[in-house]
N, CA, C and O atoms as a MOPAC input file, in Angstrom:
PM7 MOZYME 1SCF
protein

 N    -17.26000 1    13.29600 1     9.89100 1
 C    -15.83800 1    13.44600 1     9.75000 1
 C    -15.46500 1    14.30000 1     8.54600 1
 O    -14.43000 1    14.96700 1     8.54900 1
 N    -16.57200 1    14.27200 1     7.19400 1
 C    -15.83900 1    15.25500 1     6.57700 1
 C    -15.63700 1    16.85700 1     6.61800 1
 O    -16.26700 1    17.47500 1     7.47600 1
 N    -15.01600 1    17.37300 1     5.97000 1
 C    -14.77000 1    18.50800 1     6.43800 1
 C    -13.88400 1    19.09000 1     7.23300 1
 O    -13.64000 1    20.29400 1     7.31200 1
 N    -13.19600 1    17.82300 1     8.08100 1
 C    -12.64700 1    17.87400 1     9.24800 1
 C    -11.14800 1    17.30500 1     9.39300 1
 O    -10.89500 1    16.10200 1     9.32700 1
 N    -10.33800 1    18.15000 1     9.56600 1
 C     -9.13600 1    17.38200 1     9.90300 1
 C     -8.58600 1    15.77000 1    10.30600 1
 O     -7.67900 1    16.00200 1    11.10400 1
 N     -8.65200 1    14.76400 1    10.20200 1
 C     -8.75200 1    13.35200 1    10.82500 1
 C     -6.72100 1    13.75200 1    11.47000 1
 O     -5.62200 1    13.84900 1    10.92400 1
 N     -7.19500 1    13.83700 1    12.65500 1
 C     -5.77900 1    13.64800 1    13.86200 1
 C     -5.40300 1    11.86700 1    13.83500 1
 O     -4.30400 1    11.59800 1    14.32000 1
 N     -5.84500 1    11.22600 1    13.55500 1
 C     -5.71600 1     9.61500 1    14.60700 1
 C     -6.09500 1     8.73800 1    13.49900 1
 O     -6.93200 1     9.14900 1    12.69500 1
 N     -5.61800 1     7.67200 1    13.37400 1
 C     -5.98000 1     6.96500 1    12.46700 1
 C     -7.19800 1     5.95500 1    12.77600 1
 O     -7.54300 1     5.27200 1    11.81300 1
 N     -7.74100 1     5.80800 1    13.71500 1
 C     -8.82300 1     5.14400 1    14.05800 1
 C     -9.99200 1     6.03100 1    13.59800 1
 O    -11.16200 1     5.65400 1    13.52900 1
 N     -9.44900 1     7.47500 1    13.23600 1
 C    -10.78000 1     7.64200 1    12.78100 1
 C    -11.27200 1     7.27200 1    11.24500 1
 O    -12.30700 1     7.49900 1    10.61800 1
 N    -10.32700 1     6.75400 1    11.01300 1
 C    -10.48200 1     6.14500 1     9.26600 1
 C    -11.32000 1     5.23600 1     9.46300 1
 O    -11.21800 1     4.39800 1    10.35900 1
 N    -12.63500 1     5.33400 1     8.29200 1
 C    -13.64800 1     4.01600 1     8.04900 1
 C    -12.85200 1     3.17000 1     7.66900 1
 O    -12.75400 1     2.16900 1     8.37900 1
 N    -12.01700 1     3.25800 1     6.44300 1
 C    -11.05100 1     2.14000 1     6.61400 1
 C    -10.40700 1     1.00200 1     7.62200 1
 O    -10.46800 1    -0.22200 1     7.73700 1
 N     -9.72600 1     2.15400 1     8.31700 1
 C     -8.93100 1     1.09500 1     9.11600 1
 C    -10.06100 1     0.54100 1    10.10800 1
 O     -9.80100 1    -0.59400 1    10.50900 1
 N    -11.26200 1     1.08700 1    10.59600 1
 C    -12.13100 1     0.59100 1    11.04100 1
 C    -13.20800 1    -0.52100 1    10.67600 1
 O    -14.13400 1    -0.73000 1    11.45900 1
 N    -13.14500 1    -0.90500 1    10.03900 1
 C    -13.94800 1    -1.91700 1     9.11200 1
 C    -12.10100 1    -2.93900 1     8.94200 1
 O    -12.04900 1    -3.97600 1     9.60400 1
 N    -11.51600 1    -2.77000 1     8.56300 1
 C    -10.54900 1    -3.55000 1     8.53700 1
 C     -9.83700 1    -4.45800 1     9.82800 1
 O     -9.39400 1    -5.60600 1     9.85700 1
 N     -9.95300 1    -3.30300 1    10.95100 1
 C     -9.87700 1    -4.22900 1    12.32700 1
 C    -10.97400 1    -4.84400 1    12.74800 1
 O    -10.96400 1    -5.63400 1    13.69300 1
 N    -12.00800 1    -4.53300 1    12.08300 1
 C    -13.73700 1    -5.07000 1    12.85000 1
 C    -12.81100 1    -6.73700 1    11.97300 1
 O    -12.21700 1    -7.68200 1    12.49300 1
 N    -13.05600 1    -6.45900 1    10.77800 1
 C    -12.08900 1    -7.93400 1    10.19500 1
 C    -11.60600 1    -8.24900 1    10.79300 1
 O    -12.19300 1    -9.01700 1    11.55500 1
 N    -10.54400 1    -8.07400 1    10.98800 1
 C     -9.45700 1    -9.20200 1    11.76000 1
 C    -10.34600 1    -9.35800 1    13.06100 1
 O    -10.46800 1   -10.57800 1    13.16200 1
 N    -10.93600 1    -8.85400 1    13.96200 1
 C    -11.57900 1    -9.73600 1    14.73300 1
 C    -12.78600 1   -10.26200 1    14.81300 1
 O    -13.16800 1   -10.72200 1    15.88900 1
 N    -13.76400 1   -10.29000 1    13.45300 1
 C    -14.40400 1   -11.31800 1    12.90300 1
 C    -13.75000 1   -12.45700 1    12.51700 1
 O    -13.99800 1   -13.54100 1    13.04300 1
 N    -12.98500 1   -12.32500 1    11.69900 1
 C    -12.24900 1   -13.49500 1    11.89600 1
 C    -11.42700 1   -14.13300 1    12.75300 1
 O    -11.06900 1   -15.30700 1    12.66400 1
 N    -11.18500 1   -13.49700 1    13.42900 1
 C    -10.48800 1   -14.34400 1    14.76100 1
 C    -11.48700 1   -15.00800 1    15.43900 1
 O    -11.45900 1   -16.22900 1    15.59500 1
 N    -12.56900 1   -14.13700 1    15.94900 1
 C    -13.54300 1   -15.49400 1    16.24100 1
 C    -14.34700 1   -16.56900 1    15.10900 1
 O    -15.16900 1   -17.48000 1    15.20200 1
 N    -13.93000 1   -16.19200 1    14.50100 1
 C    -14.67700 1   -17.63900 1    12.99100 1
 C    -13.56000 1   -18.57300 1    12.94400 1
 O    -13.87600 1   -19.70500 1    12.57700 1
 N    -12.35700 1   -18.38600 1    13.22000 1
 C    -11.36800 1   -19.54900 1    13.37900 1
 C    -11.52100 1   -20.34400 1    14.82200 1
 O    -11.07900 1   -21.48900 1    14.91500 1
 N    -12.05900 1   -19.80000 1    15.76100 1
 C    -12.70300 1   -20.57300 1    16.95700 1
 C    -12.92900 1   -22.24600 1    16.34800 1
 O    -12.34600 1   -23.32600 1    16.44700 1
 N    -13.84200 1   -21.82900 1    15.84500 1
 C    -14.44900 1   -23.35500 1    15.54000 1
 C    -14.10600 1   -24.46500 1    14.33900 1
 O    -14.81200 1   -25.37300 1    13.90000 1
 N    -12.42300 1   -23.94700 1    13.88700 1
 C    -11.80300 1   -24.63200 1    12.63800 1
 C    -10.97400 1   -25.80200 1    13.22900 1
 O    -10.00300 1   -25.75400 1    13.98400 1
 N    -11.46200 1   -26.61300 1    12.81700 1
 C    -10.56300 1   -28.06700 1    13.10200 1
 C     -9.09800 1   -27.73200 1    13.64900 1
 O     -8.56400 1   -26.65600 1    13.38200 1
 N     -8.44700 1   -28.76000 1    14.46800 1
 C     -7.31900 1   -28.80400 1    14.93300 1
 C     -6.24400 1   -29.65100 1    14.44400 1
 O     -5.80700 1   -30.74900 1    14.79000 1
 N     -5.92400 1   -28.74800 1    13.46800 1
 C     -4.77000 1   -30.17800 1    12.52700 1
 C     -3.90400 1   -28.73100 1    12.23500 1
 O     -4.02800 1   -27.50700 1    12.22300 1
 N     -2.88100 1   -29.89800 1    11.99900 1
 C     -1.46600 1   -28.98900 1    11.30600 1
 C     -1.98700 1   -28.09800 1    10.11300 1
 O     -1.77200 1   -26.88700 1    10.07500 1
 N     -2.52400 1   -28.62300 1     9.36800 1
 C     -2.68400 1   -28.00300 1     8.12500 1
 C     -3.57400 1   -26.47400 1     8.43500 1
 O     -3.25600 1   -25.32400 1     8.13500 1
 N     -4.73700 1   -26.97300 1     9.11800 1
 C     -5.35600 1   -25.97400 1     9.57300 1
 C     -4.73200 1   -24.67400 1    10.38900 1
 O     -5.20600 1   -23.54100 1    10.46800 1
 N     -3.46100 1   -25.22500 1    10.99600 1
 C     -3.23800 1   -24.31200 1    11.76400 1
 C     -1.89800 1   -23.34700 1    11.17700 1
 O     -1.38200 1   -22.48700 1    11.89000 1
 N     -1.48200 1   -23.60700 1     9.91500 1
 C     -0.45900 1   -23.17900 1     8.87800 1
 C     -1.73700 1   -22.03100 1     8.08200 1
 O     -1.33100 1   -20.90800 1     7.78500 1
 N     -2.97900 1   -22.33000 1     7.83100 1
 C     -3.37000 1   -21.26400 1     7.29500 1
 C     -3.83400 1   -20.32900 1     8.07800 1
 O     -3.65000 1   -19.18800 1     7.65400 1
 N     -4.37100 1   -20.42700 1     9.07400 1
 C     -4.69300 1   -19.64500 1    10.31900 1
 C     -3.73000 1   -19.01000 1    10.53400 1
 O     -3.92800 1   -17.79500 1    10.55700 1
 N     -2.57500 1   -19.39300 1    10.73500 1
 C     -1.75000 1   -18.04600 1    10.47600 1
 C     -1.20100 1   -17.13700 1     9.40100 1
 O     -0.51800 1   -16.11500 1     9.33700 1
 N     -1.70600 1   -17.82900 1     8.73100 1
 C     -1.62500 1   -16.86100 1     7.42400 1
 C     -2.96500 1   -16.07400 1     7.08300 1
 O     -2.89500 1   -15.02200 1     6.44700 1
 N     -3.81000 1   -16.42900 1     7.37700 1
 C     -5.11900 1   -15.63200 1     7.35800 1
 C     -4.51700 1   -14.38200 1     8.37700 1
 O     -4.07900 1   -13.26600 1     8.09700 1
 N     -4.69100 1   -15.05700 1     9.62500 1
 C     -4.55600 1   -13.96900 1    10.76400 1
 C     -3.02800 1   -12.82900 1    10.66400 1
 O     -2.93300 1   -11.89200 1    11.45700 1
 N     -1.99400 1   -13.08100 1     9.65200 1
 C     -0.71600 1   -11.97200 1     9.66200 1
 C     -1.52500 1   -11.37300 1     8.29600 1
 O     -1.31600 1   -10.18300 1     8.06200 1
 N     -2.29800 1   -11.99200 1     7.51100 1
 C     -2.43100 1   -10.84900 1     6.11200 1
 C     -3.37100 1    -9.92800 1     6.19000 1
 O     -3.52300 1    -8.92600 1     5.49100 1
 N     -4.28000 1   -10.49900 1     7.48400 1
 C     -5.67200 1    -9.68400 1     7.65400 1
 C     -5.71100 1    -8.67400 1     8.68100 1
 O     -6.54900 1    -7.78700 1     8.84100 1
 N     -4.33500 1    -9.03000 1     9.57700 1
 C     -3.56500 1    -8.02200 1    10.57500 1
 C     -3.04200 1    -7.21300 1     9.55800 1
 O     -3.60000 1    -6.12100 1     9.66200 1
 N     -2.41800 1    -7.20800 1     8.82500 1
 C     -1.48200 1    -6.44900 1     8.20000 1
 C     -2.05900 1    -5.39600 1     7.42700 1
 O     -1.40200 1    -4.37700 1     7.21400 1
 N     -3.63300 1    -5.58200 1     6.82500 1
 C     -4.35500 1    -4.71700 1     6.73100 1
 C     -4.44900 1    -3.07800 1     7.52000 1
 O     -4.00800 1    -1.99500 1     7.13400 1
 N     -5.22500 1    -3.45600 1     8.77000 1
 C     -4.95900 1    -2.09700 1     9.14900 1
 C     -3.98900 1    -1.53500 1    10.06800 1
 O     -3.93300 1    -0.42100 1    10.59000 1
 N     -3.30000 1    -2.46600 1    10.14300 1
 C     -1.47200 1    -2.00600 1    10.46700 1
 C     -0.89500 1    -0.95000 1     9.84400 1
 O     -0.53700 1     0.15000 1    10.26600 1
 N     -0.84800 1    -1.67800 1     8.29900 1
 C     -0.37200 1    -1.19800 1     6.99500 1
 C     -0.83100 1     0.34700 1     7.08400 1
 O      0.01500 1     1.23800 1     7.00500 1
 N     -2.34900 1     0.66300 1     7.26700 1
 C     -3.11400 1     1.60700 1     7.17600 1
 C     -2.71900 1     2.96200 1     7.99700 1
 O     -2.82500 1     4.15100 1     7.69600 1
 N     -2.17000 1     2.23000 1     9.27100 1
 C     -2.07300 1     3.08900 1    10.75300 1
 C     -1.00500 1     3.29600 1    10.36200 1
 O     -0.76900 1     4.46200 1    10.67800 1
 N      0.25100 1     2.68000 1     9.59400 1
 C      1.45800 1     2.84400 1     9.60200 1
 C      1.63100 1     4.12700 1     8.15100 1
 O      2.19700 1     5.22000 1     8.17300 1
 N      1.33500 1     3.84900 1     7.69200 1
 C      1.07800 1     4.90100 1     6.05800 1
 C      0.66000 1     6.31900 1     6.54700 1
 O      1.22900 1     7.39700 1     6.37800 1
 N     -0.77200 1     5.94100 1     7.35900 1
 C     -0.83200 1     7.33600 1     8.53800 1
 C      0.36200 1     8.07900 1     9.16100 1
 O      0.81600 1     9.11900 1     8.68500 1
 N      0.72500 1     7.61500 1     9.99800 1
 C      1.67500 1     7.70300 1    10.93300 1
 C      2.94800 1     8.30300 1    10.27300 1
 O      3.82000 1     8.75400 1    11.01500 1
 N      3.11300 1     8.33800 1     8.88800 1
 C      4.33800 1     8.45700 1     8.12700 1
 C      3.92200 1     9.92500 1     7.53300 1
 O      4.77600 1    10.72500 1     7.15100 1
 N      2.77800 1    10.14300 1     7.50200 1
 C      2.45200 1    11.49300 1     7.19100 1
 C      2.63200 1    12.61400 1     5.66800 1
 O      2.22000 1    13.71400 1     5.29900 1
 N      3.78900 1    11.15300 1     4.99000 1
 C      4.45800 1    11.61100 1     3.62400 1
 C      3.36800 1    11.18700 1     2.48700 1
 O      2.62200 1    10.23900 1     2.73200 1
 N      3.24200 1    12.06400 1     0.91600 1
 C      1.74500 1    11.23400 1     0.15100 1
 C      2.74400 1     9.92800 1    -0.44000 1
 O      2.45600 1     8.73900 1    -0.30100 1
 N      3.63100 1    10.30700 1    -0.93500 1
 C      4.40500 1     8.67000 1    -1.65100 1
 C      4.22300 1     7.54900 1    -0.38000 1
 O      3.50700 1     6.54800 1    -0.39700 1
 N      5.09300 1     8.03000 1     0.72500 1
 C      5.09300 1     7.01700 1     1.80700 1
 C      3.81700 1     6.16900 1     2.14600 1
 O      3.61100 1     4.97400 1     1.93300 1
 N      3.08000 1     7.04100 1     2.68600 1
 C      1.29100 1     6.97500 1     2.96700 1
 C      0.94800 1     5.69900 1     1.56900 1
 O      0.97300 1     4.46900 1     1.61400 1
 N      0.66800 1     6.57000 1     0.51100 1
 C      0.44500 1     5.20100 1    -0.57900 1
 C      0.73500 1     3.88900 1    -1.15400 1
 O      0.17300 1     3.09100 1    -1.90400 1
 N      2.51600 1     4.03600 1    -0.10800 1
 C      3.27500 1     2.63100 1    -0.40000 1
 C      2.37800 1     1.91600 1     0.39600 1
 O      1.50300 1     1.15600 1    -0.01800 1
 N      2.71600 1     2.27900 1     1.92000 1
 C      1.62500 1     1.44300 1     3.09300 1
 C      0.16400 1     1.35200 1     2.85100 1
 O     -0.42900 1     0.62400 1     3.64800 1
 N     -0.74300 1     2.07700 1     1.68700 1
 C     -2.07500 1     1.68600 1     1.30900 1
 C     -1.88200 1     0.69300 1     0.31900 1
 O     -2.77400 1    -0.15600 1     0.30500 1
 N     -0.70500 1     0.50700 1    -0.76300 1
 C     -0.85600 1    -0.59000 1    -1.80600 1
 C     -0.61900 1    -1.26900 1    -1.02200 1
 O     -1.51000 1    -2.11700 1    -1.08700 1
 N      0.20700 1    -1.58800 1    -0.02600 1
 C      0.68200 1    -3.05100 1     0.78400 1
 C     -0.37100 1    -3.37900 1     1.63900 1
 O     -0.27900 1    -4.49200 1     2.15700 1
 N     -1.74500 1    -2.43300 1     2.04000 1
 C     -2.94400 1    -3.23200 1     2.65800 1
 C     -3.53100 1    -3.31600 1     1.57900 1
 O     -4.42300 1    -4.16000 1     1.66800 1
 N     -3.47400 1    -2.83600 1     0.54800 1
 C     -4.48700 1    -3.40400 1    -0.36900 1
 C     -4.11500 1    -4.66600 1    -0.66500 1
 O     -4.94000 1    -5.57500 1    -0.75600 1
 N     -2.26700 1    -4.90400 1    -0.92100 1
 C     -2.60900 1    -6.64700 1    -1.53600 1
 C     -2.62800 1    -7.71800 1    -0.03600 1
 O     -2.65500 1    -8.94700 1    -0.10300 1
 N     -2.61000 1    -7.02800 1     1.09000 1
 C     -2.48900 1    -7.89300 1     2.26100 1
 C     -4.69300 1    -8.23800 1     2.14800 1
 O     -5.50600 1    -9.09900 1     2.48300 1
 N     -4.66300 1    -6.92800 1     1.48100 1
 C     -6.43000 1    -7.20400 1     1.41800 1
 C     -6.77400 1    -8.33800 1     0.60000 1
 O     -7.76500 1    -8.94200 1     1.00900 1
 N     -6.36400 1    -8.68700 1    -0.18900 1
 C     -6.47100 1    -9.88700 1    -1.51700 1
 C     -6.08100 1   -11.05500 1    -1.19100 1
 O     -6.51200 1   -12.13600 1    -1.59400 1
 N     -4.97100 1   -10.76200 1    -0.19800 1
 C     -4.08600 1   -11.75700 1     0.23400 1
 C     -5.34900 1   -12.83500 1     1.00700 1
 O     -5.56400 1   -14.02500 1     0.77700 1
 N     -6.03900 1   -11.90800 1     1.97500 1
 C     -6.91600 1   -12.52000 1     2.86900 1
 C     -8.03700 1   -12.92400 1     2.58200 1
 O     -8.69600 1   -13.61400 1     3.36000 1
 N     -8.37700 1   -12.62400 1     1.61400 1
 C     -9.89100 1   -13.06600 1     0.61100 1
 C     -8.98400 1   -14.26700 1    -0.09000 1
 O     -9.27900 1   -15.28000 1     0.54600 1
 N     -8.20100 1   -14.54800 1    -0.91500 1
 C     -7.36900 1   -15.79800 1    -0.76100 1
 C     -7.21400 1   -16.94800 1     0.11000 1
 O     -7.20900 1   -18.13700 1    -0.20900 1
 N     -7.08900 1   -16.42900 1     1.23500 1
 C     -7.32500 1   -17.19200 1     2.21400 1
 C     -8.53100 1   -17.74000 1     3.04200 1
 O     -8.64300 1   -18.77900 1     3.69100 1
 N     -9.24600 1   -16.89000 1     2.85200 1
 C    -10.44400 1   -17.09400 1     2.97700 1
 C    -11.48700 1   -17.83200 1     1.94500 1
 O    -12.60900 1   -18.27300 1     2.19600 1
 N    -10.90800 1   -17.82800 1     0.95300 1
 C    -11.32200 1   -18.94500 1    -0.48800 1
 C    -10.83400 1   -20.36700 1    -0.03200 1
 O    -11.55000 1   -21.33400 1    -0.29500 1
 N     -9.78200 1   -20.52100 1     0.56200 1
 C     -9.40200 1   -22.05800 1     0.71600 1
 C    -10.15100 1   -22.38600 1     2.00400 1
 O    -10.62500 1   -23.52000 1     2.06800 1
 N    -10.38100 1   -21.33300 1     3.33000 1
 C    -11.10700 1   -22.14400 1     4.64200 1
 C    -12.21200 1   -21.88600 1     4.01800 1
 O    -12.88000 1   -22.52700 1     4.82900 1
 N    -13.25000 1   -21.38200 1     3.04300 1
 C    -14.88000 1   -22.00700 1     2.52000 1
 C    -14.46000 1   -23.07800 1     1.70800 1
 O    -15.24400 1   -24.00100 1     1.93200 1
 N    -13.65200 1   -23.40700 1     0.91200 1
 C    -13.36800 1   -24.64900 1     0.03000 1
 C    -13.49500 1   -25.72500 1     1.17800 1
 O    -14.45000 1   -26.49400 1     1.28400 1
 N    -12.40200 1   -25.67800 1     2.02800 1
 C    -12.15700 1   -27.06000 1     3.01000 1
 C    -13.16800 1   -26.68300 1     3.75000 1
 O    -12.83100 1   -26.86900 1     4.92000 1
 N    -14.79700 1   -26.02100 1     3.66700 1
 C    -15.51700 1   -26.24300 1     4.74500 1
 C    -15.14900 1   -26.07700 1     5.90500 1
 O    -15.49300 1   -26.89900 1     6.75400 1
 N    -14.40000 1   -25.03400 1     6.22800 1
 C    -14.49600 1   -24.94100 1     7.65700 1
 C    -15.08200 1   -23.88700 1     8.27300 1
 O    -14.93700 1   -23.82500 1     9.49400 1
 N    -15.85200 1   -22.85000 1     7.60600 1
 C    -16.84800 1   -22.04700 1     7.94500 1
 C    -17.93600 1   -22.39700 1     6.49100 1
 O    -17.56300 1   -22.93400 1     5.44700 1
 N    -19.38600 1   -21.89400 1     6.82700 1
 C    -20.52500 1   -21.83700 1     5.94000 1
 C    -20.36700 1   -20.32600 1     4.70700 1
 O    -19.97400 1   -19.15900 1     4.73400 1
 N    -20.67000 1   -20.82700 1     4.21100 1
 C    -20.39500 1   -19.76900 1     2.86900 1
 C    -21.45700 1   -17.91200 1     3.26100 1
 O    -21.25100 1   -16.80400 1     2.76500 1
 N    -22.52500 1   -18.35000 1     4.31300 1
 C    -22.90400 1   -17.27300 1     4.07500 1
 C    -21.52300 1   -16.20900 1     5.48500 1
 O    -21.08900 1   -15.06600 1     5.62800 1
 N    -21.44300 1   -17.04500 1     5.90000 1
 C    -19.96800 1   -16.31900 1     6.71400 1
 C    -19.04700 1   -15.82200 1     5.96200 1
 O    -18.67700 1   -14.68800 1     6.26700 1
 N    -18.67000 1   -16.20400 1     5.27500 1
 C    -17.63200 1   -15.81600 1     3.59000 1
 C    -18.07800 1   -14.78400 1     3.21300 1
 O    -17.47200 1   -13.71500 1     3.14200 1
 N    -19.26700 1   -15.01500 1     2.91200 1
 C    -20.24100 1   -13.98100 1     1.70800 1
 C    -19.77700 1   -12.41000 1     2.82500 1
 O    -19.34500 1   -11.35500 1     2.35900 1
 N    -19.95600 1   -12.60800 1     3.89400 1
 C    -20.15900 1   -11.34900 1     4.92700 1
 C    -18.60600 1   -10.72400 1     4.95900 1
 O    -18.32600 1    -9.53200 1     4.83600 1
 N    -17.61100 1   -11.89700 1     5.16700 1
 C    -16.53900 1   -11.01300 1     5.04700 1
 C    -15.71800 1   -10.90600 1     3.58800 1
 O    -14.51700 1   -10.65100 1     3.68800 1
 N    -16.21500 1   -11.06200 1     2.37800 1
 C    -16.13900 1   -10.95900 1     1.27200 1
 C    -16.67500 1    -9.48600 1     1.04000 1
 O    -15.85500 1    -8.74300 1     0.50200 1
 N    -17.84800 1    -8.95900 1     1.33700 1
 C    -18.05100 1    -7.92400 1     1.10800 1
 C    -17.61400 1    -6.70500 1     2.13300 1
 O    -17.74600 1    -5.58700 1     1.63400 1
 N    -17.29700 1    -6.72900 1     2.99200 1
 C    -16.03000 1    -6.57600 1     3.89900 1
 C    -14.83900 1    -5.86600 1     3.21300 1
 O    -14.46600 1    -4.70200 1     3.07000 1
 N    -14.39100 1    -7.16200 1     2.83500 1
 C    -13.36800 1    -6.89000 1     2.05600 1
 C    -13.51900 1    -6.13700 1     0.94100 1
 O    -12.67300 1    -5.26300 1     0.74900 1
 N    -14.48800 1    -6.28400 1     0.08200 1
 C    -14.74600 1    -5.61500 1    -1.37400 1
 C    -14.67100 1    -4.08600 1    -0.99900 1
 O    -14.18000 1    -3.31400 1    -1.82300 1
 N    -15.19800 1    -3.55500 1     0.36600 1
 C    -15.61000 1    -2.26400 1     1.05500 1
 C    -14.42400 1    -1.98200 1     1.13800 1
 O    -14.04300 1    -1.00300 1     0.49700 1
 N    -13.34000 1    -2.82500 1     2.04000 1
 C    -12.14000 1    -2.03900 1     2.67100 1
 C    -11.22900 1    -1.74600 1     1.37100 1
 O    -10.32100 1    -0.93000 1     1.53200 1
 N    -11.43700 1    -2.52300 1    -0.31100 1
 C    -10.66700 1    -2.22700 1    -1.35900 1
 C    -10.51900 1    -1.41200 1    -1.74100 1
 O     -9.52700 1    -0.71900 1    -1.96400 1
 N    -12.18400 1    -1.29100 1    -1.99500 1
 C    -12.74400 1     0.25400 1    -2.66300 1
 C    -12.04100 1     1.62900 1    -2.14700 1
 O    -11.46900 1     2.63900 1    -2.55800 1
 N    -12.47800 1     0.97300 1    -0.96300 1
 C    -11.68400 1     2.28100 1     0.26400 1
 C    -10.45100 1     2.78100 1     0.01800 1
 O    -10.08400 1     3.94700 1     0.16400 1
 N     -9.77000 1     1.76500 1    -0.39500 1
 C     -8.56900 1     1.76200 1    -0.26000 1
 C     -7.81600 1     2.66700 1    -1.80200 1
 O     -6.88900 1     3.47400 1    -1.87600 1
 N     -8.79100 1     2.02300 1    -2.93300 1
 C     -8.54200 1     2.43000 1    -4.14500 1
 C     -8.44000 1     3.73700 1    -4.33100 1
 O     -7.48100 1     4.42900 1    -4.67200 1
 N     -9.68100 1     4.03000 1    -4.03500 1
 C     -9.85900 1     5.57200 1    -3.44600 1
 C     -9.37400 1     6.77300 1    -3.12000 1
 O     -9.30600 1     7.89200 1    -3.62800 1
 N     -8.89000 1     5.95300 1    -1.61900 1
 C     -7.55400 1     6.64100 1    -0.90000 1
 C     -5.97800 1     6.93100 1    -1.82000 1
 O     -5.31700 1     7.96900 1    -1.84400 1
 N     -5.73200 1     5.75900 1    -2.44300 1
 C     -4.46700 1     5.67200 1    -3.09000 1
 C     -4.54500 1     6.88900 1    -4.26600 1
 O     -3.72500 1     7.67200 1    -4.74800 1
 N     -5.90000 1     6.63000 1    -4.44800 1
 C     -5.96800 1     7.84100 1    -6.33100 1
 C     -5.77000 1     8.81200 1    -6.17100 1
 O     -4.96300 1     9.40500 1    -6.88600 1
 N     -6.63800 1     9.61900 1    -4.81400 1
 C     -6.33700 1    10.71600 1    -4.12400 1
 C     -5.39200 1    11.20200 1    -3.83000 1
 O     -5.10200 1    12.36200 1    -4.12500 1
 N     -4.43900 1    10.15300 1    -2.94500 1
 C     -3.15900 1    10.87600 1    -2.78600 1
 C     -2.26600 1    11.11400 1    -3.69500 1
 O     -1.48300 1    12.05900 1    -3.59600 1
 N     -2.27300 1    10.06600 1    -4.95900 1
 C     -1.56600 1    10.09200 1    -6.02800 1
 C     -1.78300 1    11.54900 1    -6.76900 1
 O     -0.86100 1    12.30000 1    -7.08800 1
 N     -2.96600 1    11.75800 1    -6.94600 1
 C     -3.22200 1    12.71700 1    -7.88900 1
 C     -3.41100 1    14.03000 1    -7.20800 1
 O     -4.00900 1    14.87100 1    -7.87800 1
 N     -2.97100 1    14.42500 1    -5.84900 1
 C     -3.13800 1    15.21600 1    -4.88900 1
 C     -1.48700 1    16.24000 1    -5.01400 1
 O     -1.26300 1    17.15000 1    -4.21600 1

């Protein structure tokens, strides 16, 4: 891809590793207990970890560098947001930590990415 014009936002490693997320985690909530409580963070996992490469496609899509960078800081803290959330379902045990560990570094990837992206356009 480098070198190369990117038309589409799917061709971003970013946003690609960020949707592989959200549906890693959608199937790791499969097997989380069925209680109220459980099901108040599940949706909060699942809108902050959506909102990721939403955020991403949408910043794209806007085509402007200020615009573009608003919608990368807002997946970056929707990115924090979800490692947050993902700190309280390994606390309450409802997935094994080396599952964490996997989308922890995940996440650390899609930050970086993200940091990256933002400096660039800033200083572009």
């Amino acid at each position: 891809m480098e070198g190369r014009m990117i038309r589409d936002f799917r061709e971003l490693i970013v946003w690609q590793k960020s949707h592989q997320l959200f549906l890693d985690i959608m199937r790791d909530i499969e097997g989380f207990p069925k209680t109220q409580a459980t099901k108040i963070v599940i949706d909060q996992l699942l809108r902050s970890c959506g909102s990721i490469s939403a955020n991403i496609a949408e910043g794209f899509g806007r085509k402007k560098g200020k615009e573009y960078v608003h919608y990368l800081i807002i997946a970056r803290g929707s990115t924090t947001e979800t490692l947050n959330w993902l700190l309280k379902c390994v606390d309450a045990n409802w997935f094994d930590k080396e599952t964490f560990h996997h989308r922890e570094k995940t996440i650390e990837e899609v930050l970086k990415m993200l940091n990256r992206m933002i400096g660039q356009k800033i200083t572009s």
